[in-house]
PDB file of N, CA, C and O in Angstrom:
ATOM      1  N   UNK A   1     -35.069   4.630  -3.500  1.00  0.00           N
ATOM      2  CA  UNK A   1     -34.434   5.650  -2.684  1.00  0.00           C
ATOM      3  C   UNK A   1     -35.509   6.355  -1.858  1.00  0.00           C
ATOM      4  O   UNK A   1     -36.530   6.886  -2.295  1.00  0.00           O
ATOM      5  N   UNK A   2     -35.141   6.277  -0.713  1.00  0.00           N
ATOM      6  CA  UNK A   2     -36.185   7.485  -0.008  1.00  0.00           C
ATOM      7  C   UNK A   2     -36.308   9.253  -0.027  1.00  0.00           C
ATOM      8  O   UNK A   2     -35.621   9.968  -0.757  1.00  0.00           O
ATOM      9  N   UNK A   3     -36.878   9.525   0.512  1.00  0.00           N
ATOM     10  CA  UNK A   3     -37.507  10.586   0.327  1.00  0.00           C
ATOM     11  C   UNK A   3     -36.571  11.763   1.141  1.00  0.00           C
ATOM     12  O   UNK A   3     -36.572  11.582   2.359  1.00  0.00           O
ATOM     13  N   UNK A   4     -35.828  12.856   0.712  1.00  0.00           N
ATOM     14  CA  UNK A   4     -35.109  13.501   1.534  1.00  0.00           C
ATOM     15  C   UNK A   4     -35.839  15.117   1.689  1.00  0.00           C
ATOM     16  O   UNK A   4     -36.259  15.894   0.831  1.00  0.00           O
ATOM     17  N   UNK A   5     -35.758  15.217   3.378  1.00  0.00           N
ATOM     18  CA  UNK A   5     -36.910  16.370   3.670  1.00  0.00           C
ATOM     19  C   UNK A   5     -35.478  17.335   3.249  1.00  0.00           C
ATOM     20  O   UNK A   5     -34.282  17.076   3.381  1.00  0.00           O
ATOM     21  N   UNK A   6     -36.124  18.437   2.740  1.00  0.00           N
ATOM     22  CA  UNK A   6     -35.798  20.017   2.481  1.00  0.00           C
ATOM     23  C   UNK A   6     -35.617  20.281   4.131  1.00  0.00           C
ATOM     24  O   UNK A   6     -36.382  19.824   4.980  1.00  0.00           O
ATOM     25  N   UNK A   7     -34.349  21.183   4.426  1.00  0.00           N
ATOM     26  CA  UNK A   7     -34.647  21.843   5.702  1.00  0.00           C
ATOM     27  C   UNK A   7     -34.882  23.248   5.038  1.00  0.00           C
ATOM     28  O   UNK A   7     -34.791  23.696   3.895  1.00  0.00           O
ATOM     29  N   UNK A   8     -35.319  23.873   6.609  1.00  0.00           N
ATOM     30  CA  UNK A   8     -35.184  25.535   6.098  1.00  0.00           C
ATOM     31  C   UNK A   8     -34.227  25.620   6.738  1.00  0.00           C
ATOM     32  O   UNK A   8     -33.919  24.893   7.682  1.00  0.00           O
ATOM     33  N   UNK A   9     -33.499  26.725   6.205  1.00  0.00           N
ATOM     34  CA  UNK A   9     -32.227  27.430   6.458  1.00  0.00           C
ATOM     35  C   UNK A   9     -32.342  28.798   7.613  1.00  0.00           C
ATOM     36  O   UNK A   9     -31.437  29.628   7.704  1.00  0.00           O
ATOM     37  N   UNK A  10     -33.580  28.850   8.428  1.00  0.00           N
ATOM     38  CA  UNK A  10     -33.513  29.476   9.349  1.00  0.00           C
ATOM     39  C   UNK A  10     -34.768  30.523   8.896  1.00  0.00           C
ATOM     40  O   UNK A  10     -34.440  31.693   8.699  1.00  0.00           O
ATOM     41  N   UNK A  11     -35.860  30.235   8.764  1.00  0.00           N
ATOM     42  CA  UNK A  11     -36.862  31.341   7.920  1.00  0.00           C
ATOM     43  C   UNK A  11     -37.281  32.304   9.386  1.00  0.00           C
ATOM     44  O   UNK A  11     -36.996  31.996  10.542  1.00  0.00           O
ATOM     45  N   UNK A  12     -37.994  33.468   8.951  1.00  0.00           N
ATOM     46  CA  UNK A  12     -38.383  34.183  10.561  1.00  0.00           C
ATOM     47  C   UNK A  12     -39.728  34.261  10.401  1.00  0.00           C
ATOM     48  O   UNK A  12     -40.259  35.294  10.810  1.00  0.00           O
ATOM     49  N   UNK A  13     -40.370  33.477   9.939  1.00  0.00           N
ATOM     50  CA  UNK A  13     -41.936  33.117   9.655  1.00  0.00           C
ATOM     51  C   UNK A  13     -42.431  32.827  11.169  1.00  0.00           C
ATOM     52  O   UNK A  13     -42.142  31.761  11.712  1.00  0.00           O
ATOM     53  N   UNK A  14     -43.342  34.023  11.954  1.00  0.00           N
ATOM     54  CA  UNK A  14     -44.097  33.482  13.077  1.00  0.00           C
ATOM     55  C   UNK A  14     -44.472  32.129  12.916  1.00  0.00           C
ATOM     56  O   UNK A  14     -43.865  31.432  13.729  1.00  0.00           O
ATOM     57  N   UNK A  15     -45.269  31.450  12.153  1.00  0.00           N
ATOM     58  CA  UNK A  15     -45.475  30.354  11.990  1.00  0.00           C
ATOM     59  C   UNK A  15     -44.639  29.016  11.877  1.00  0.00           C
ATOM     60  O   UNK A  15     -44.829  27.985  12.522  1.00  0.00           O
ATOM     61  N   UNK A  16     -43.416  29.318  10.664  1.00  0.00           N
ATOM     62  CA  UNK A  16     -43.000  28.804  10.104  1.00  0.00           C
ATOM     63  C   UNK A  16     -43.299  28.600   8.780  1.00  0.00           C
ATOM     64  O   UNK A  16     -44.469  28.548   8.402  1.00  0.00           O
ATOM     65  N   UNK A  17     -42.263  28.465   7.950  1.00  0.00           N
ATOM     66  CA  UNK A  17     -42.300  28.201   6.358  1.00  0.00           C
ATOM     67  C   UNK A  17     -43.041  26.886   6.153  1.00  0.00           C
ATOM     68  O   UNK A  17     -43.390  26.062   6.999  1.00  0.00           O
ATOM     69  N   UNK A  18     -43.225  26.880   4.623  1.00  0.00           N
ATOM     70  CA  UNK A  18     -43.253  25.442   4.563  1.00  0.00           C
ATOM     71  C   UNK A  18     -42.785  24.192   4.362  1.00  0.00           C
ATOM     72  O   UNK A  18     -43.204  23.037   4.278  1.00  0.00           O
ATOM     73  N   UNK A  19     -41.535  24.951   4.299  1.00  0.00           N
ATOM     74  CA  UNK A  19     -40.166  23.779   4.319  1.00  0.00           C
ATOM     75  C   UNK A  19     -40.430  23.192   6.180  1.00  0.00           C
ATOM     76  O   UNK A  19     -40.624  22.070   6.649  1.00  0.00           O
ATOM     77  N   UNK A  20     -40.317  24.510   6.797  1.00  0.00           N
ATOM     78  CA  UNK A  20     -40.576  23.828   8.561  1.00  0.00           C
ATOM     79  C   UNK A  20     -41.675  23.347   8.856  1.00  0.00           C
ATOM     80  O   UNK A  20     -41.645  22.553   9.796  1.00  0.00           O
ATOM     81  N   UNK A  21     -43.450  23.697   8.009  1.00  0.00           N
ATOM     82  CA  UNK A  21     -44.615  22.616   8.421  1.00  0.00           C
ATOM     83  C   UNK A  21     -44.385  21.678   7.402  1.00  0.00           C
ATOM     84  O   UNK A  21     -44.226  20.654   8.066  1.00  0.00           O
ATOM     85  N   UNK A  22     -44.276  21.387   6.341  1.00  0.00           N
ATOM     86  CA  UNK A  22     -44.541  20.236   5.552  1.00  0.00           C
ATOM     87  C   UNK A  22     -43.528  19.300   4.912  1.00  0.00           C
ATOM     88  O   UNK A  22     -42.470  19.862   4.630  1.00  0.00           O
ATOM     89  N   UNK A  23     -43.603  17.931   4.599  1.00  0.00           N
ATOM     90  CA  UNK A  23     -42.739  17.270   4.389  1.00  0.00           C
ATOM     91  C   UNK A  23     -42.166  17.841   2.651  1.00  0.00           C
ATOM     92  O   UNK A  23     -43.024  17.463   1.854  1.00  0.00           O
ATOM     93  N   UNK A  24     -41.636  18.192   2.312  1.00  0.00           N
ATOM     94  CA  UNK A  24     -40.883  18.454   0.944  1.00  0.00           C
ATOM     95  C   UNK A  24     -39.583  17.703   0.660  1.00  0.00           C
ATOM     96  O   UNK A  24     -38.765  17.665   1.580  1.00  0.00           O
ATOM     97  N   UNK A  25     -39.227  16.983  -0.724  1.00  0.00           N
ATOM     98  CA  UNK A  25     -38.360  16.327  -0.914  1.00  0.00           C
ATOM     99  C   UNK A  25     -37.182  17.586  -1.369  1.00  0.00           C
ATOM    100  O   UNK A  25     -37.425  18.687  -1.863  1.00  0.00           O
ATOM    101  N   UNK A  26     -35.956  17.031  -1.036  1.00  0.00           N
ATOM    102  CA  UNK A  26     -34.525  18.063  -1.317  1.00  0.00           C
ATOM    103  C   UNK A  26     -34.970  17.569  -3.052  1.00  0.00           C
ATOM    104  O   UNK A  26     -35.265  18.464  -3.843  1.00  0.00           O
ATOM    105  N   UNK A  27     -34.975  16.331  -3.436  1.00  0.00           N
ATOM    106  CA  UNK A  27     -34.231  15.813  -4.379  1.00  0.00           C
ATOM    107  C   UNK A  27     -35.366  16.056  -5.166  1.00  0.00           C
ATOM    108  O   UNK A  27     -35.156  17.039  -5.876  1.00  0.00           O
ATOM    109  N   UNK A  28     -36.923  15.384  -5.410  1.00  0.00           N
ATOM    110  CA  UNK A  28     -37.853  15.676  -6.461  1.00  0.00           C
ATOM    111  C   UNK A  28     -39.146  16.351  -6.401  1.00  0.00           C
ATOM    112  O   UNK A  28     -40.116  16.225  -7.149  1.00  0.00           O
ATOM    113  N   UNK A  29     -38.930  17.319  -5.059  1.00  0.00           N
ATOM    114  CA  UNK A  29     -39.808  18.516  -4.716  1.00  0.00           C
ATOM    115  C   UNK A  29     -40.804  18.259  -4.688  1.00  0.00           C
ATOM    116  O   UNK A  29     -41.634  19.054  -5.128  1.00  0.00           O
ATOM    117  N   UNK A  30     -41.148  17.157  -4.213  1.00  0.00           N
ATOM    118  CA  UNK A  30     -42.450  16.473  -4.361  1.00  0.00           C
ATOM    119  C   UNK A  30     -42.356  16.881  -2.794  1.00  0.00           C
ATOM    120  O   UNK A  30     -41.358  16.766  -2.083  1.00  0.00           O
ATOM    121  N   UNK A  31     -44.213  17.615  -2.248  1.00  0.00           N
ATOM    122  CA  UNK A  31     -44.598  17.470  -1.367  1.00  0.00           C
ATOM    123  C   UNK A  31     -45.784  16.846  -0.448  1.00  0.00           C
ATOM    124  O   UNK A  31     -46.868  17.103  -0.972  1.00  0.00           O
ATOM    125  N   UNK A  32     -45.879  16.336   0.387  1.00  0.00           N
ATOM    126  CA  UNK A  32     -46.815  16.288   1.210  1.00  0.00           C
ATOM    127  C   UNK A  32     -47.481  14.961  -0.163  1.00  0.00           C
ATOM    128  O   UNK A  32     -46.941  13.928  -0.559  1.00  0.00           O
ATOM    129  N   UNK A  33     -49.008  15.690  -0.615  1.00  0.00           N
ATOM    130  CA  UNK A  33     -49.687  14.829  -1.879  1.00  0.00           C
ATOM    131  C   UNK A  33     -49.073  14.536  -2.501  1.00  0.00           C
ATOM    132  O   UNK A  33     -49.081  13.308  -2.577  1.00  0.00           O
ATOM    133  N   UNK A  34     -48.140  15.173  -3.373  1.00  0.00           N
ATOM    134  CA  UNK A  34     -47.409  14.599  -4.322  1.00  0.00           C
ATOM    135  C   UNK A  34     -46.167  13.544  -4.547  1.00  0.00           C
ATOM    136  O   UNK A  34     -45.481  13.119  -5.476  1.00  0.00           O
ATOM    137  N   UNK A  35     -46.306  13.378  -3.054  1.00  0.00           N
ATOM    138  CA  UNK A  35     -44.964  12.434  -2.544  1.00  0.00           C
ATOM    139  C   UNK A  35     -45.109  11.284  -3.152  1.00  0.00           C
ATOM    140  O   UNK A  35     -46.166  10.684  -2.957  1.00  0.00           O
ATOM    141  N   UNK A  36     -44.251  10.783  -3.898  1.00  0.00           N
ATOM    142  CA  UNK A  36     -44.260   9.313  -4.240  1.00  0.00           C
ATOM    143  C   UNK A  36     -43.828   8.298  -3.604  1.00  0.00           C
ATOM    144  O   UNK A  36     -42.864   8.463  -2.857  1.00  0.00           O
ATOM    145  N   UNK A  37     -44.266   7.343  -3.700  1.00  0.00           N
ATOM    146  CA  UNK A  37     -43.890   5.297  -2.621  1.00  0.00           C
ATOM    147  C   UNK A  37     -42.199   6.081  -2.649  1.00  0.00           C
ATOM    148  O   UNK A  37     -41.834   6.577  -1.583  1.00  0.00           O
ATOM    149  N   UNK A  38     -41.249   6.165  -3.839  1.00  0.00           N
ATOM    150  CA  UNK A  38     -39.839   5.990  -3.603  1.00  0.00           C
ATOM    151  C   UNK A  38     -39.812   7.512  -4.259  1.00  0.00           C
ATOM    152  O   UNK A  38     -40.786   8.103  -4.726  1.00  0.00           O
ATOM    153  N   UNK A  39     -38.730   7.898  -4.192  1.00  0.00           N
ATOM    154  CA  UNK A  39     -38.150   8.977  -4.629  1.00  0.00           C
ATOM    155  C   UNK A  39     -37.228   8.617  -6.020  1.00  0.00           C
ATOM    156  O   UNK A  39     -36.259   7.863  -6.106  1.00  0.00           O
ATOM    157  N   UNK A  40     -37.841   9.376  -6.998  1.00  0.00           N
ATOM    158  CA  UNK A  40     -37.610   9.207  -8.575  1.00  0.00           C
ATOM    159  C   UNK A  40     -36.145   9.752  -8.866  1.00  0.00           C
ATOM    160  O   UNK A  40     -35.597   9.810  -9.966  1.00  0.00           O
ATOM    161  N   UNK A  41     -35.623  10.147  -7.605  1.00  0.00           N
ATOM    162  CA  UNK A  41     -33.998  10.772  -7.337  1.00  0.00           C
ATOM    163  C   UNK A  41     -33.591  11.628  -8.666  1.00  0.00           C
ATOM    164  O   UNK A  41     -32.475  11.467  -9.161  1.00  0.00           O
ATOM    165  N   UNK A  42     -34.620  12.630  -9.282  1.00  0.00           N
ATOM    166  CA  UNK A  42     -34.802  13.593 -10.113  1.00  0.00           C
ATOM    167  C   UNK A  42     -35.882  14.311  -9.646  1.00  0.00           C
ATOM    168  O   UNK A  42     -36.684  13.760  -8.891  1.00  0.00           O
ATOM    169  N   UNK A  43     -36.064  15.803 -10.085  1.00  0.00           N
ATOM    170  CA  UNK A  43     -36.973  16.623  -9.797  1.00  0.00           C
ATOM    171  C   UNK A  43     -37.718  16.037 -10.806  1.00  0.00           C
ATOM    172  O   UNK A  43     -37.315  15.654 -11.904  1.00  0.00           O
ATOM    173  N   UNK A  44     -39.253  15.984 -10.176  1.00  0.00           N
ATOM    174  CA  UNK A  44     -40.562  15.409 -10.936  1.00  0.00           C
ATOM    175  C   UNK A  44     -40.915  17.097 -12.038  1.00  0.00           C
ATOM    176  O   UNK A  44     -40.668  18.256 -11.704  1.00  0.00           O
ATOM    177  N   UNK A  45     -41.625  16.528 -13.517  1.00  0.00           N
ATOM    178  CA  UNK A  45     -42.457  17.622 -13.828  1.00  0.00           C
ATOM    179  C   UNK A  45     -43.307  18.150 -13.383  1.00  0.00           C
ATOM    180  O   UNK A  45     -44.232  17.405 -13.060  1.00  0.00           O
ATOM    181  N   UNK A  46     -43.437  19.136 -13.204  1.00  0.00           N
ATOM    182  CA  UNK A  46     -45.353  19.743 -12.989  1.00  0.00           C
ATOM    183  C   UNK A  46     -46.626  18.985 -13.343  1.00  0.00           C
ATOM    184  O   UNK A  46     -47.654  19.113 -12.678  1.00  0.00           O
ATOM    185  N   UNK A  47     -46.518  18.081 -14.556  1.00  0.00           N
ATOM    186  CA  UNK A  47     -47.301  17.189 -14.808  1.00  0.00           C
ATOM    187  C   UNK A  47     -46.795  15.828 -14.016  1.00  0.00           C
ATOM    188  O   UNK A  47     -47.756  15.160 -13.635  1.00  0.00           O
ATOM    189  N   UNK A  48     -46.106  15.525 -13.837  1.00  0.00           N
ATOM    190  CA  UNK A  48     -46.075  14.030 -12.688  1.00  0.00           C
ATOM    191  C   UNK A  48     -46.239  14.362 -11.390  1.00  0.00           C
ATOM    192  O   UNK A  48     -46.811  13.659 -10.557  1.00  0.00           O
ATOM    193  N   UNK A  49     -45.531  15.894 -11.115  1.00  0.00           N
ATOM    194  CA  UNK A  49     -46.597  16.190  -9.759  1.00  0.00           C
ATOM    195  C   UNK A  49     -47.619  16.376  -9.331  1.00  0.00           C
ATOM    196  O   UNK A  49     -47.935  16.418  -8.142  1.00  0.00           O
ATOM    197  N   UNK A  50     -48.571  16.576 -10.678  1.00  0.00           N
ATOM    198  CA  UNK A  50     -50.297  17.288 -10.585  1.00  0.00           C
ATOM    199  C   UNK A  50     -50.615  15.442 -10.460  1.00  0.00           C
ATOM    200  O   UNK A  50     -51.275  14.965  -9.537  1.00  0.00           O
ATOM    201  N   UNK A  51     -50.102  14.748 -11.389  1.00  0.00           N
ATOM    202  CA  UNK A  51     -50.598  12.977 -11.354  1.00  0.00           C
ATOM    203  C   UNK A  51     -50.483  12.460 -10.232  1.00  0.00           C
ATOM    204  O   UNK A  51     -51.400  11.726  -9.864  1.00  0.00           O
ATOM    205  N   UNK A  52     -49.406  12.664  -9.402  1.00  0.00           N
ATOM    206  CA  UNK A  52     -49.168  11.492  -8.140  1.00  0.00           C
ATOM    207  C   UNK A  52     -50.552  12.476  -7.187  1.00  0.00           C
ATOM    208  O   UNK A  52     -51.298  12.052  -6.305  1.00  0.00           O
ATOM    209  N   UNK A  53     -50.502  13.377  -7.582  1.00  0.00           N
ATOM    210  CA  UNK A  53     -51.086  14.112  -6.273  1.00  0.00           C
ATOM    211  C   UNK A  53     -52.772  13.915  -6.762  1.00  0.00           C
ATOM    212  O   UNK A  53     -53.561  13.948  -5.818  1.00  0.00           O
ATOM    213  N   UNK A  54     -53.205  13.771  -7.753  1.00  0.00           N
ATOM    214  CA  UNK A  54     -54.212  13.489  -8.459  1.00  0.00           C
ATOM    215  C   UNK A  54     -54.199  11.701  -8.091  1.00  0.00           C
ATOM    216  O   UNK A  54     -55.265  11.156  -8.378  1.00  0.00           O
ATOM    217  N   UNK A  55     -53.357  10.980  -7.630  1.00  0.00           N
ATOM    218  CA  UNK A  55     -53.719   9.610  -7.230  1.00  0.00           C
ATOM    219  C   UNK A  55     -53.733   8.829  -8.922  1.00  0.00           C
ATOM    220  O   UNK A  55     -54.645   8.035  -9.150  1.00  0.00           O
ATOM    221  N   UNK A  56     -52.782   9.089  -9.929  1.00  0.00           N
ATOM    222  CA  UNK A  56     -52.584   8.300 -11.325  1.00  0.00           C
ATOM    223  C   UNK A  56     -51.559   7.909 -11.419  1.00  0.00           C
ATOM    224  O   UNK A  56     -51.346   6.818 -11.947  1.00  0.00           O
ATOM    225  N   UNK A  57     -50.769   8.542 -11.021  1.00  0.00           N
ATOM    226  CA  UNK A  57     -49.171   8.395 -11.074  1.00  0.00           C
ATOM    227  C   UNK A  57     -48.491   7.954  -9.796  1.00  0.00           C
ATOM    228  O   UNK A  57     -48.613   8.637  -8.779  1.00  0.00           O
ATOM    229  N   UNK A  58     -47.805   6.879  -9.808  1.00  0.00           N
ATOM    230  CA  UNK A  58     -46.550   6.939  -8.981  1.00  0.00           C
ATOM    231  C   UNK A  58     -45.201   6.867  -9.333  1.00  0.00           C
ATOM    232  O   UNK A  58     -44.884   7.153 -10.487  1.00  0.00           O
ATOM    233  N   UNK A  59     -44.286   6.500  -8.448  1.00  0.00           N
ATOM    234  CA  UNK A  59     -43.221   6.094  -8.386  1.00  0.00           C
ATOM    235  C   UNK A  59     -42.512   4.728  -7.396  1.00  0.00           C
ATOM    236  O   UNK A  59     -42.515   4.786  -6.166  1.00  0.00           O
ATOM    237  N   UNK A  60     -41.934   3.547  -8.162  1.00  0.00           N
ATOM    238  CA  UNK A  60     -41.590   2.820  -7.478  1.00  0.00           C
ATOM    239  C   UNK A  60     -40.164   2.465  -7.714  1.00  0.00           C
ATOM    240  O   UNK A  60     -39.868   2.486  -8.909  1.00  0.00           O
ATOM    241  N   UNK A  61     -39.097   2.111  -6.814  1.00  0.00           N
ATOM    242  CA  UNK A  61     -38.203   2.055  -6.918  1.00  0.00           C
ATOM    243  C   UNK A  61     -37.877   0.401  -7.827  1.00  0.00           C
ATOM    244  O   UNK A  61     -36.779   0.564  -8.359  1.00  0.00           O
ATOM    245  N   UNK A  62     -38.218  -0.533  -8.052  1.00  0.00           N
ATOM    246  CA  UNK A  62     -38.396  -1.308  -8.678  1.00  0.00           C
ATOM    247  C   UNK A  62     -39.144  -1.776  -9.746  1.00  0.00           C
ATOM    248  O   UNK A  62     -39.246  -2.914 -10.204  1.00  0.00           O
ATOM    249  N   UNK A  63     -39.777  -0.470 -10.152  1.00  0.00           N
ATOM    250  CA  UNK A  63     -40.674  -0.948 -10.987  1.00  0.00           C
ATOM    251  C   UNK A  63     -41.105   0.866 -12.016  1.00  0.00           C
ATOM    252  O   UNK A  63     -41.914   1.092 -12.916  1.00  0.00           O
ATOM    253  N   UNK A  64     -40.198   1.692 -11.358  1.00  0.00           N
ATOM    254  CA  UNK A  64     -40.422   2.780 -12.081  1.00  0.00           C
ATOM    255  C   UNK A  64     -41.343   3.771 -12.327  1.00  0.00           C
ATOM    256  O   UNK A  64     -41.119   4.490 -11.353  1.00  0.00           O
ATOM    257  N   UNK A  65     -42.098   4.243 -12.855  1.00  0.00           N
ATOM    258  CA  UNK A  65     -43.334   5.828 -12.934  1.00  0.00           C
ATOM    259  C   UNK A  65     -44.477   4.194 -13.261  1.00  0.00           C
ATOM    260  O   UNK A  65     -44.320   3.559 -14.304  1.00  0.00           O
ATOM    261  N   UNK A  66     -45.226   3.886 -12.509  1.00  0.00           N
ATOM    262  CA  UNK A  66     -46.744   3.047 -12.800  1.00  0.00           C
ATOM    263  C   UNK A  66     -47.541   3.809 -11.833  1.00  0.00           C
ATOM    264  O   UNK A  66     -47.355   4.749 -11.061  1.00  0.00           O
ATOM    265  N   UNK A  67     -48.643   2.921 -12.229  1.00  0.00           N
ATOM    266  CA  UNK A  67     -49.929   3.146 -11.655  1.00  0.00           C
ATOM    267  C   UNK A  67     -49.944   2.699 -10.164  1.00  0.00           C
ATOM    268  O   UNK A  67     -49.289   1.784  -9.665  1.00  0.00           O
ATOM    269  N   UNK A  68     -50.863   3.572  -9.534  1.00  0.00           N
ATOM    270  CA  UNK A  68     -50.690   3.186  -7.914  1.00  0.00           C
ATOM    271  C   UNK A  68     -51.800   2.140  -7.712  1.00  0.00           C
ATOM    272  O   UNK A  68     -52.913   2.362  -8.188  1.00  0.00           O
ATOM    273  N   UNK A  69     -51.532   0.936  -6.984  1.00  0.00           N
ATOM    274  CA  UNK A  69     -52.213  -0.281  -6.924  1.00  0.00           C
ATOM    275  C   UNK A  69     -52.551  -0.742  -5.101  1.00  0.00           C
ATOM    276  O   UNK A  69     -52.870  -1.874  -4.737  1.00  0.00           O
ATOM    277  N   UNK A  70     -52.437   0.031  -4.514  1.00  0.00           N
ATOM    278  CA  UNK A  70     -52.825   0.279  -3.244  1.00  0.00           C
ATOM    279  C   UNK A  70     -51.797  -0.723  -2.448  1.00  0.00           C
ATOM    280  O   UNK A  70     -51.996  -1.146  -1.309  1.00  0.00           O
ATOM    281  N   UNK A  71     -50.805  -0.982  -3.166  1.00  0.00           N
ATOM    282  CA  UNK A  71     -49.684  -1.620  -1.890  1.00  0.00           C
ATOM    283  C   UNK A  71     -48.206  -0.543  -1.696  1.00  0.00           C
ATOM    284  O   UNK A  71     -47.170  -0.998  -1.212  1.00  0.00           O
ATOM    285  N   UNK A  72     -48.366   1.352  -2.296  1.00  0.00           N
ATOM    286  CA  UNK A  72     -47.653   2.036  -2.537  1.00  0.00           C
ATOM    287  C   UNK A  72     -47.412   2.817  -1.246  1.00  0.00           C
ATOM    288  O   UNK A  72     -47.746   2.260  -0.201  1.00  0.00           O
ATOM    289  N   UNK A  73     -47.008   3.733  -1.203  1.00  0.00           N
ATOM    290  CA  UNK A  73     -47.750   4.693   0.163  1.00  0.00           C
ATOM    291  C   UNK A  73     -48.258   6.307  -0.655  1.00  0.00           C
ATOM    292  O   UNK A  73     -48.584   7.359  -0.106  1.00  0.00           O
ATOM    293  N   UNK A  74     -48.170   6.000  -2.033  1.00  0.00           N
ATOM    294  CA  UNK A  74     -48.672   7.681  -2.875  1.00  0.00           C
ATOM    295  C   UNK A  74     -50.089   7.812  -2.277  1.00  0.00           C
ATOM    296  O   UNK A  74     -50.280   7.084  -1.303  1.00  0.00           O
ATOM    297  N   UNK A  75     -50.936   8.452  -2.591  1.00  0.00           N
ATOM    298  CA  UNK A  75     -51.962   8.800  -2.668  1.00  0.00           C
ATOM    299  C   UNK A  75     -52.805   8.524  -3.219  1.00  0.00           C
ATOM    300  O   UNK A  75     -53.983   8.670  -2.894  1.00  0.00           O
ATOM    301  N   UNK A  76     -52.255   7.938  -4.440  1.00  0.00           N
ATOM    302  CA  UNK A  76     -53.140   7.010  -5.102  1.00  0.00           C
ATOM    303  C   UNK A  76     -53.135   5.764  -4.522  1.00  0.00           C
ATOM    304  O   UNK A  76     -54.139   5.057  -4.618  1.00  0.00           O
ATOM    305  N   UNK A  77     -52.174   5.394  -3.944  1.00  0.00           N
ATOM    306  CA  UNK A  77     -52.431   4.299  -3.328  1.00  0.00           C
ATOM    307  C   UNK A  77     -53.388   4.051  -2.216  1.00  0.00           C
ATOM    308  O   UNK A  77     -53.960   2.973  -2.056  1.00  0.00           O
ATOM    309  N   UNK A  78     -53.548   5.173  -1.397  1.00  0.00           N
ATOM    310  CA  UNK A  78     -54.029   5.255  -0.036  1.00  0.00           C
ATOM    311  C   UNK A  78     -55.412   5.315  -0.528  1.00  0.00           C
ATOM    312  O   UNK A  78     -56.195   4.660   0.160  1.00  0.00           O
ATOM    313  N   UNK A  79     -56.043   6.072  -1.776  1.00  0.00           N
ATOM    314  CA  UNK A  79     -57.793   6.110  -2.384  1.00  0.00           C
ATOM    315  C   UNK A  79     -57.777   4.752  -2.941  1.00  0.00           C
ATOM    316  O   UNK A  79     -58.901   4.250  -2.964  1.00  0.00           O
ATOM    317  N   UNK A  80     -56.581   3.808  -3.521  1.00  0.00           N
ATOM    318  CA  UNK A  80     -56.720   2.317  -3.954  1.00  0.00           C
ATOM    319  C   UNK A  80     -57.158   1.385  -2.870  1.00  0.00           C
ATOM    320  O   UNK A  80     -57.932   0.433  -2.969  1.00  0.00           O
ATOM    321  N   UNK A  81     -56.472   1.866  -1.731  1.00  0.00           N
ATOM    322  CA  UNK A  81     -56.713   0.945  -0.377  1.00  0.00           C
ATOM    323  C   UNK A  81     -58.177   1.354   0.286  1.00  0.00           C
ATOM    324  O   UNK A  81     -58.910   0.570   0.889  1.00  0.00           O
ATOM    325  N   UNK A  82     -58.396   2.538   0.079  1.00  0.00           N
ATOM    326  CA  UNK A  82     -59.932   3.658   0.747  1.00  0.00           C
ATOM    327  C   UNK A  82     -60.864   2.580  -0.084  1.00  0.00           C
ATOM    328  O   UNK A  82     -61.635   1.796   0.469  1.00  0.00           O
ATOM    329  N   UNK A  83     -60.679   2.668  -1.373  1.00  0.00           N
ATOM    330  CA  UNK A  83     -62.180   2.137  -2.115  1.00  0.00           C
ATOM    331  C   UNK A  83     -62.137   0.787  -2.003  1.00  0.00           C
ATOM    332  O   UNK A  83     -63.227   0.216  -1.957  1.00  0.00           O
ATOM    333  N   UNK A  84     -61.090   0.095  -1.946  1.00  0.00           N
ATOM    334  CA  UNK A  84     -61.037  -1.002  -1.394  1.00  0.00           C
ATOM    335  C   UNK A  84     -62.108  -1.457  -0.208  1.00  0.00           C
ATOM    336  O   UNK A  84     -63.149  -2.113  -0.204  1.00  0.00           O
ATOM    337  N   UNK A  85     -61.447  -0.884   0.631  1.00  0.00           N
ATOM    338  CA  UNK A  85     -62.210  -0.986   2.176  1.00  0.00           C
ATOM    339  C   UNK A  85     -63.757  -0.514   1.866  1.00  0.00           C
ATOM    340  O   UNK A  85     -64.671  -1.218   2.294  1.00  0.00           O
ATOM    341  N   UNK A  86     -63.995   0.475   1.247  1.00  0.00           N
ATOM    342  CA  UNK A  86     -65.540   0.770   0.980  1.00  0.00           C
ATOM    343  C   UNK A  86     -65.964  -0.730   0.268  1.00  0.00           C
ATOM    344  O   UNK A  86     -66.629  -1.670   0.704  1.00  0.00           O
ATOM    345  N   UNK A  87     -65.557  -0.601  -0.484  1.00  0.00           N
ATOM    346  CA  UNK A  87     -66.166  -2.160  -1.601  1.00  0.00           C
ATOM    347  C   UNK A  87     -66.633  -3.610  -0.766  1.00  0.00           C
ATOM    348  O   UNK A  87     -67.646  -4.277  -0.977  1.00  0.00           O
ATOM    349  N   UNK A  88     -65.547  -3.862   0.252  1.00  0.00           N
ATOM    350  CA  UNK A  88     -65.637  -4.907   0.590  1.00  0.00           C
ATOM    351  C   UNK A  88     -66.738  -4.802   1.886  1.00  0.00           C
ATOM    352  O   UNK A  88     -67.409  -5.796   2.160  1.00  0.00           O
ATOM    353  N   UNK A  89     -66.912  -3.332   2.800  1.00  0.00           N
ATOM    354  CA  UNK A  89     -67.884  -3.296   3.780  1.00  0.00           C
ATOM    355  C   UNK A  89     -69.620  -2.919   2.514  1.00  0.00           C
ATOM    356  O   UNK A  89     -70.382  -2.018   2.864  1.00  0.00           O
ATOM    357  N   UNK A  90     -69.750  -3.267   1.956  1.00  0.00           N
ATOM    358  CA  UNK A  90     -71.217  -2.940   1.450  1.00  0.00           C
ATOM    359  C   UNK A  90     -71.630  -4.494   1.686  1.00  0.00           C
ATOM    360  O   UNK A  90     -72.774  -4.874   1.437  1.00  0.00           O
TER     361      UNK A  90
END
């Protein structure tokens, strides 16, 4: 399942809130770092959100809460694909 953005409901933030700068899920409040490959279509714990965003944890829609293996789009995936690319240019 994908990822469904939170709107704001009209905030009067000169700036904007952070529902209006940043991507936030309606469904597992996962933001921005903590966003997982699929949406776990449950609100994540505080501890699976500190993990995905820490690059240990993901979420895949076929395969459930694993490890990010750099073919995800988490964050852990994206430092799986980073050290990758370092490894292979030395």
């Amino acid at each position: 399942m994908k990822h469904t953005r939170a709107e704001c409901d009209g905030c009067y933030e000169t700036h904007g809130c952070n529902l209006c700068n940043l991507f936030v899920c309606s469904v597992c409040h996962g933001a921005e770092g903590s966003l997982t490959t699929d949406c776990p279509n449950v609100k994540m714990t505080a501890e699976q959100e500190s993990d995905v965003y820490e690059g240990i944890l993901d979420y895949r829609e076929k395969r459930g809460w694993c490890f990010p293996d750099g073919e995800g789009e988490s964050m852990g995936d994206t430092a799986v694909r980073a050290q990758s690319r370092t490894w292979w240019s030395r």
